[in-house]
N, C-alpha and C positions, 0 to 999 in steps of 0.2 A: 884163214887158219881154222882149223876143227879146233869145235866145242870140247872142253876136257867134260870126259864123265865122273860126273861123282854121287858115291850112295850113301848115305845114313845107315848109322848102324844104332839103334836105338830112339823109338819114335816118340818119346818121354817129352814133358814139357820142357828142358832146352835145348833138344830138338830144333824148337819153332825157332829159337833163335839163329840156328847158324841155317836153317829153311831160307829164310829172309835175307840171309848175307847175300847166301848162293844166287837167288831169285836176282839180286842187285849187280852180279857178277855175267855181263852177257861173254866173259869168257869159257863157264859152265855151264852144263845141262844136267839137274837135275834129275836122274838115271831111273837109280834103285834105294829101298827101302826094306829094312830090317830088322825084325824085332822077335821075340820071342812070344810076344802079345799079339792073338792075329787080330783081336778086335781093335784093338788100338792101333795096329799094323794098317789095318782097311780103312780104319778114318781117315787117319792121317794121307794114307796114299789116294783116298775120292778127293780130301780135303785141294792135295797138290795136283791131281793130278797125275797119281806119276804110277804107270801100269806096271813094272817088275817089281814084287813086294816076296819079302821071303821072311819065311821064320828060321831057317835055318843059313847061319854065315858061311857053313865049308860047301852048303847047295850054292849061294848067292856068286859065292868067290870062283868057285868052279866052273860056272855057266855065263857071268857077265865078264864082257872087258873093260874093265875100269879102271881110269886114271888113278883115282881117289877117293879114300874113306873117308867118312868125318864119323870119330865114333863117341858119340852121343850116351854112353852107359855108365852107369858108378864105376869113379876109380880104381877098384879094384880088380874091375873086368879089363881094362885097356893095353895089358901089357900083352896078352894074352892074342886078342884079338887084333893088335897090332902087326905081332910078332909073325900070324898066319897071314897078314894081307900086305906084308912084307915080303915076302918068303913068294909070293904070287907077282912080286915087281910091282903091287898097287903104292902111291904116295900115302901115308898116312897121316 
């Protein structure tokens, strides 16, 4: 069975928490990575590892194929950004 892919949408410290779910999940591949912050965006992604990094979600959504979001941002952003990686057939 293929790895599902999935990206972060928000590189923030609870981030790391669901980083470490995934990492624990050998049914996922930690994909892509997204944030608005590029410096925080680049730690994070040498941190994991993980070479697709975007600042931009309508670039990220557009260009990868991904099973699943996990989005990682204040409250008040998630309906928003759910809604567009919905709309794309990604899980969110």
């Amino acid at each position: 069975m293929a790895k599902l892919k999935a990206a972060i949408i928000g590189t923030g410290g609870i981030s790391n928490e669901h980083i470490m779910a995934y990492q624990k999940n050998e049914n996922v591949e930690l994909y892509a990575f997204c944030d608005i912050n590029e410096a925080q965006l680049k730690a994070r992604g040498e941190e994991y590892n993980i070479k697709s990094l975007y600042t931009s979600l309508d670039e990220m959504l557009e260009k990868e194929e991904l099973d699943i979001v996990d989005i990682c941002l204040p409250t008040y952003l998630h309906a928003e950004v759910s809604i567009k990686a919905m709309e794309k057939g990604i899980n969110v």
